[in-house]
C-alpha positions as protocol buffer text, in pm:
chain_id: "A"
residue {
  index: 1
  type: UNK
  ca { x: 1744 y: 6239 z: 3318 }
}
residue {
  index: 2
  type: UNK
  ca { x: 1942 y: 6286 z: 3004 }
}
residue {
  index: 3
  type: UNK
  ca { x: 1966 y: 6640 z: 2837 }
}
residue {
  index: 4
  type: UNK
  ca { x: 1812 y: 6701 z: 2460 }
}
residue {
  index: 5
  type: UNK
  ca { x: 1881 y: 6940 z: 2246 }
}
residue {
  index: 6
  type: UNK
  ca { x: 1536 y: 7116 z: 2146 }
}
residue {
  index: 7
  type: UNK
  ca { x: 1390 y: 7009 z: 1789 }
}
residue {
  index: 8
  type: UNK
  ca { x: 1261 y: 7294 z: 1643 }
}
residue {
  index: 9
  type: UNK
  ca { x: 1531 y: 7567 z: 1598 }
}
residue {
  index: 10
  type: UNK
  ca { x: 1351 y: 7790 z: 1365 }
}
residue {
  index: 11
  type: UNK
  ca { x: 1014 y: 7893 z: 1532 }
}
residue {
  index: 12
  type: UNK
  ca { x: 818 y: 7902 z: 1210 }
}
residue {
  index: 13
  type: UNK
  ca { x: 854 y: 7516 z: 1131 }
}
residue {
  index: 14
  type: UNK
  ca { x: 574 y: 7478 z: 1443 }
}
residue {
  index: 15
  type: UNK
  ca { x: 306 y: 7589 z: 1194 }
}
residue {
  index: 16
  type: UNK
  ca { x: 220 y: 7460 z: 832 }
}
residue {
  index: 17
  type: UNK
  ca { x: 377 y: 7622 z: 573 }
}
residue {
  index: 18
  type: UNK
  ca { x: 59 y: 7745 z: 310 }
}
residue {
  index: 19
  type: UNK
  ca { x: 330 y: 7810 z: 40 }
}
residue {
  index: 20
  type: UNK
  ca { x: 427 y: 7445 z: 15 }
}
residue {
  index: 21
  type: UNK
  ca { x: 176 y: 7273 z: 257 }
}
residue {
  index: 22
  type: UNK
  ca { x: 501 y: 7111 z: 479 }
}
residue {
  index: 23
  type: UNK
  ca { x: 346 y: 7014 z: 808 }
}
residue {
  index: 24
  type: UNK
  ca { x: 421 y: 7174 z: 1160 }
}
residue {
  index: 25
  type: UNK
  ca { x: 783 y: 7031 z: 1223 }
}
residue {
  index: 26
  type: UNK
  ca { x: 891 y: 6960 z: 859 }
}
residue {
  index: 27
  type: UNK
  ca { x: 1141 y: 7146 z: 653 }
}
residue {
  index: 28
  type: UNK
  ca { x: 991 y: 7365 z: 376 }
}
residue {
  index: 29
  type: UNK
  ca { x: 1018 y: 7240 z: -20 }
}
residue {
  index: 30
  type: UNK
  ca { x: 1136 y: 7423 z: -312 }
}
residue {
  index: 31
  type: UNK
  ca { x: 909 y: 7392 z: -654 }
}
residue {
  index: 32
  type: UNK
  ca { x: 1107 y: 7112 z: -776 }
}
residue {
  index: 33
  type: UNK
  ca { x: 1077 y: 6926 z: -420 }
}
residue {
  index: 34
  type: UNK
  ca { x: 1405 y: 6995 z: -285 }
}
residue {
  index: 35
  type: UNK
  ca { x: 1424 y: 7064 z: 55 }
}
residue {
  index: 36
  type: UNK
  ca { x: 1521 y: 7429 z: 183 }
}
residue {
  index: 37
  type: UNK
  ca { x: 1876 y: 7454 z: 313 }
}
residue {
  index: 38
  type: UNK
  ca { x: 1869 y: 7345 z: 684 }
}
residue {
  index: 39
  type: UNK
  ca { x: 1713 y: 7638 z: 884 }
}
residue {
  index: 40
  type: UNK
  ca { x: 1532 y: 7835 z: 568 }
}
residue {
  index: 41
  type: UNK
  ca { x: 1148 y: 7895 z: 526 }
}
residue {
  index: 42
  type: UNK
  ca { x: 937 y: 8063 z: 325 }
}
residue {
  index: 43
  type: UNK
  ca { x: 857 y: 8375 z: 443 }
}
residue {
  index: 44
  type: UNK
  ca { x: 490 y: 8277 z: 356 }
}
residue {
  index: 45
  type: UNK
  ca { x: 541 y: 8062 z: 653 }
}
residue {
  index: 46
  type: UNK
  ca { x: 731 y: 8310 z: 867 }
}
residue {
  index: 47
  type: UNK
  ca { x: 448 y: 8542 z: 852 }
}
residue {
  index: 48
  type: UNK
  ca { x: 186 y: 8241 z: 960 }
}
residue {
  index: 49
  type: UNK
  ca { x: 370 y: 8217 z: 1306 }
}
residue {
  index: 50
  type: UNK
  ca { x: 377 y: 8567 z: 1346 }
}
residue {
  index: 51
  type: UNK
  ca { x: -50 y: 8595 z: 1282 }
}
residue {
  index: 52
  type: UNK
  ca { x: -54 y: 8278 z: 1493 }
}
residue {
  index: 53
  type: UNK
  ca { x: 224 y: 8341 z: 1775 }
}
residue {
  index: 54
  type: UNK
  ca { x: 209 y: 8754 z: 1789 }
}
residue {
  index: 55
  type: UNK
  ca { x: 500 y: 8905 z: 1994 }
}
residue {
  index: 56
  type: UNK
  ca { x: 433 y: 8942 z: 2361 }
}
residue {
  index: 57
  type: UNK
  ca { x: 520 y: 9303 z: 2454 }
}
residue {
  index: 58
  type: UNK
  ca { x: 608 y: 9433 z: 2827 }
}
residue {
  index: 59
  type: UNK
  ca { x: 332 y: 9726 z: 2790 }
}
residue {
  index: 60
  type: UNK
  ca { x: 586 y: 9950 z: 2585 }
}
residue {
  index: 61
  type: UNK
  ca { x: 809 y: 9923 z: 2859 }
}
residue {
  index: 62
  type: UNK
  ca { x: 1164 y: 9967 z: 2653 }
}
């Protein structure tokens, strides 16, 4: 079986951006409908995954 290289680097592109309504796996647009620099989202988008994915914690266990 061949190895691939994951496609979703950034964890927020698996959600849809509600600042500029990209879909889940699509790179975020600027006002004039440039695309974001490889790797850059809003952070409109960042918070999304955060409500949507929260961070798992160990119990408070440091």
């Amino acid at each position: 079986m061949t190895h691939r290289e994951p496609t979703v680097y950034t964890r927020a592109l698996m959600v849809t951006c509600p600042h500029c309504g990209s879909v889940p796996g699509a790179f975020c647009y600027d006002k004039r409908g440039s695309q974001l620099p490889t790797g850059r989202v809003h952070h409109r988008r960042t918070a999304e995954y955060s409500r949507q994915f929260p961070a798992k914690t160990a119990g408070g266990v440091a």
